[in-house]
C-alpha positions as CSV (number, residue, x, y, z in Angstrom):
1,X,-18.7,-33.7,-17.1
2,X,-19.8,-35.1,-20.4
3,X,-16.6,-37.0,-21.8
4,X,-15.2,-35.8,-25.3
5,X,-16.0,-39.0,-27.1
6,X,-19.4,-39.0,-26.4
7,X,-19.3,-35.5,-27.8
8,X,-17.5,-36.2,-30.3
9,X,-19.9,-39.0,-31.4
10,X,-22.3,-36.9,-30.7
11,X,-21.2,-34.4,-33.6
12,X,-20.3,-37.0,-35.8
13,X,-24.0,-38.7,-35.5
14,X,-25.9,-35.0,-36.2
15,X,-23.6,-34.2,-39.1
16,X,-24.1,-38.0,-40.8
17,X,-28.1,-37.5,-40.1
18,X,-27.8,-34.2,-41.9
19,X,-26.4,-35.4,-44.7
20,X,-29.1,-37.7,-44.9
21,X,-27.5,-41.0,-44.2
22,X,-30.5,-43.4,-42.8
23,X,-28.1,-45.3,-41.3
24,X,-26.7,-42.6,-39.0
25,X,-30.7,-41.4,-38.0
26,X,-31.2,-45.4,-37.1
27,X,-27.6,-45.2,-35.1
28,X,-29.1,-42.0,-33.2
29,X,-32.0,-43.6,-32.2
30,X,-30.4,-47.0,-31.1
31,X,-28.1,-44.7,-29.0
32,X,-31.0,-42.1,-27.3
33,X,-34.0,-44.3,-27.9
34,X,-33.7,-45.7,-23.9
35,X,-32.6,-42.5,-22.2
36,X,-35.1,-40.4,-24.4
37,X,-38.3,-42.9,-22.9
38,X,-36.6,-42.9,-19.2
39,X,-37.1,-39.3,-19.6
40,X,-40.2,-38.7,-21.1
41,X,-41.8,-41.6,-18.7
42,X,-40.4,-40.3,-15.9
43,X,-42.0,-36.9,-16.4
44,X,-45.6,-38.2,-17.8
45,X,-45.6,-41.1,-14.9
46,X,-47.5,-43.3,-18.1
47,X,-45.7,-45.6,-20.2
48,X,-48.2,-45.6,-23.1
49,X,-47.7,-41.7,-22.9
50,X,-44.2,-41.9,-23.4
51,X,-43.9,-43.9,-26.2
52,X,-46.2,-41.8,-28.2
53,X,-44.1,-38.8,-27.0
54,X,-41.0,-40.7,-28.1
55,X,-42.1,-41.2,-31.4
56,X,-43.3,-37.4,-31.7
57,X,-39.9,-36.9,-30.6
58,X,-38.0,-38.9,-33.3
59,X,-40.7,-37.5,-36.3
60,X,-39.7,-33.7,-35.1
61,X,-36.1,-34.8,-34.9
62,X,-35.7,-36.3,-38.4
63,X,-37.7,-33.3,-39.8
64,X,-35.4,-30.3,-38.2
65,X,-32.2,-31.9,-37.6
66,X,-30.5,-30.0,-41.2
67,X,-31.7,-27.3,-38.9
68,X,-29.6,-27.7,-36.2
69,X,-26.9,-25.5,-36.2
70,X,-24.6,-27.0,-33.5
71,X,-24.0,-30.6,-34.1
72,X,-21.7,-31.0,-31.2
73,X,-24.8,-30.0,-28.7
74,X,-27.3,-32.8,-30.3
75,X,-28.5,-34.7,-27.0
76,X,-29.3,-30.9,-25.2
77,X,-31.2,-30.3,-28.7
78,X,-32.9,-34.0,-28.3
79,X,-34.3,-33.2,-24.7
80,X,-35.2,-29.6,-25.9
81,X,-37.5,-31.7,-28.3
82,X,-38.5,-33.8,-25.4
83,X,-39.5,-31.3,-23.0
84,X,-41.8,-29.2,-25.5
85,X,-43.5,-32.2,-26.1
86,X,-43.9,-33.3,-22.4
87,X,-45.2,-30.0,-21.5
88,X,-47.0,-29.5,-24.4
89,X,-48.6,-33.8,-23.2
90,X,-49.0,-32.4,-20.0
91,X,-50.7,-29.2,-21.0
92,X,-52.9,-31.1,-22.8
93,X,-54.2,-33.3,-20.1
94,X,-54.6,-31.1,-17.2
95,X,-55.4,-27.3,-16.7
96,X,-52.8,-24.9,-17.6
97,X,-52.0,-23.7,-14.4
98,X,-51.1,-27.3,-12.6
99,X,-48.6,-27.6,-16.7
100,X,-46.8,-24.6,-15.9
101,X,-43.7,-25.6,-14.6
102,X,-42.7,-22.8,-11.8
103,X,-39.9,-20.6,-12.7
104,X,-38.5,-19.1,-9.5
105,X,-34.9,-17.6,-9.4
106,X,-32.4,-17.2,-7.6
107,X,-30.1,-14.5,-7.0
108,X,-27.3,-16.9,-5.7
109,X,-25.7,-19.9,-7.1
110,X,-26.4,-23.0,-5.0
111,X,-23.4,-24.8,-4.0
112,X,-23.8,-28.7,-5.4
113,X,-23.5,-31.1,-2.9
114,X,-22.2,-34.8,-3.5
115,X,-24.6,-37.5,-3.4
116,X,-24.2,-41.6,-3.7
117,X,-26.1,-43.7,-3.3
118,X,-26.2,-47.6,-3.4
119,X,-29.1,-48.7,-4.5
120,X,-30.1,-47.9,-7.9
121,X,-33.3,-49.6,-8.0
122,X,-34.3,-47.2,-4.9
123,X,-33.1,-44.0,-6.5
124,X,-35.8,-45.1,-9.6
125,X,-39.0,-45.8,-7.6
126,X,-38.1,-42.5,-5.6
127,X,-38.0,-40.1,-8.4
128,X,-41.2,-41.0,-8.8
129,X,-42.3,-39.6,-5.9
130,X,-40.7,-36.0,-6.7
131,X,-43.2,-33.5,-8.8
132,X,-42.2,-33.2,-12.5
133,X,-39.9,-30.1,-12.0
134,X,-37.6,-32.3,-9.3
135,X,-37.4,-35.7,-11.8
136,X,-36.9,-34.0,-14.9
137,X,-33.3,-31.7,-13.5
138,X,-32.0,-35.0,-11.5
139,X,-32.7,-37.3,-14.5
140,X,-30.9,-34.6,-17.1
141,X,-27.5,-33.8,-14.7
142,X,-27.1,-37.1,-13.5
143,X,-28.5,-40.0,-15.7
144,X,-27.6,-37.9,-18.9
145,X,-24.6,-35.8,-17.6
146,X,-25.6,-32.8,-19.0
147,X,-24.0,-29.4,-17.7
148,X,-26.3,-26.9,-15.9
149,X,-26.5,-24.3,-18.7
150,X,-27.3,-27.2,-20.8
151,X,-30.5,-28.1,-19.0
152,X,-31.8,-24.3,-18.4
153,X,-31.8,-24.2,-22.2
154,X,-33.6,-27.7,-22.3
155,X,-36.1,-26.7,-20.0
156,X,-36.2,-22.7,-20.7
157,X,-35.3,-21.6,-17.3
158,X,-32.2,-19.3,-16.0
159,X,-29.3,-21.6,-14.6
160,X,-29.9,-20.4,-11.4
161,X,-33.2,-21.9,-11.3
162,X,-31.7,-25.7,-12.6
163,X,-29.0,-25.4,-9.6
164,X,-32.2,-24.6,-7.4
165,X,-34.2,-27.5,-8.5
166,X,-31.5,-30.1,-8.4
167,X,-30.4,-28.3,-5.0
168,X,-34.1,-29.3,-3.7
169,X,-34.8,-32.3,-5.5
170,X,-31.7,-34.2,-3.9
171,X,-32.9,-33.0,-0.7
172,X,-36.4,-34.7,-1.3
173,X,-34.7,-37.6,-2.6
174,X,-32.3,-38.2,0.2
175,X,-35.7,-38.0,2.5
176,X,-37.6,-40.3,0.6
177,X,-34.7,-42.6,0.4
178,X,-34.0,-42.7,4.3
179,X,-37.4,-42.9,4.9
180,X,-37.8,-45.7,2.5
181,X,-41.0,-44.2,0.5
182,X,-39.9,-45.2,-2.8
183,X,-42.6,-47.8,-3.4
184,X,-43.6,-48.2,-6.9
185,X,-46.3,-46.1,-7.5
């Protein structure tokens, strides 16, 4: 669960940037710069990619962000941003059909099961391996926190869908990881 301070911060970040206080918009990005490029990397598998993504990101951000009419939900609206801009990278570069992202749902809530693991550095390399759909849920509920009807808005699917996805991608990832195939790719 995300923790009221960071909320709160949250809020207090959106409303200084939309009163136009430069210092606040360079506080935002210090804060969601790294997270932001973990994301957009993970999902374009190309560094140089990501950064140009990232700064598409912050440009569309500093444009709309009087817009925003919920301050408090700022880092859902920041990877909202992000993910139009992935998929509209990743429509770009390859056909339409292999951009789509697949948006199967399901009729039942998945329960969530718990997952640890030990080594961090393992758990990175491996979400490589997962397709686009699998890194981009596991990265938003558990590197960013973010609730489940949080990242169906962010990625523009029905919750039930997101609890599918991070339902299978934690599945692949726990194979991956006892197999050991999380070599960099």
């Amino acid at each position: 669960m995300q923790s009221h301070a960071r909320l709160a911060r949250d809020e207090w970040l959106a409303l200084a940037c939309q009163r136009g206080q430069p210092e606040a918009f360079e506080e935002l990005i210090r804060e969601m710069e790294r997270p932001l490029l973990y994301y957009a990397t993970k999902l374009l598998r190309d560094d140089e990619r990501a950064i140009d993504v990232l700064q598409e990101i912050w440009l569309q951000a500093f444009r709309s962000i009087r817009r925003l009419e919920e301050p408090s939900r700022l880092r859902p609206w920041l990877y909202r941003i992000a993910h139009g801009l992935v998929v509209d990278r990743i429509r770009h570069d390859v056909s339409q059909s292999q951009a789509e992202l697949t948006r199967a749902v399901m009729d039942n809530a998945v329960a969530e099961e718990p997952f640890r693991a030990e080594d961090a550095a393992a758990i990175h390399c491996a979400l490589d391996s997962l397709d686009a759909k699998h890194r981009e849920v596991l990265i938003l509920h558990f590197l960013e926190d973010l609730p489940f009807a949080d990242i169906a808005g962010v990625i523009g699917c029905p919750v039930g869908t997101v609890k599918s996805r991070v339902f299978y991608a934690k599945q692949a990832l726990r194979e991956i990881l006892l197999r050991g195939g999380y070599e960099s790719q």
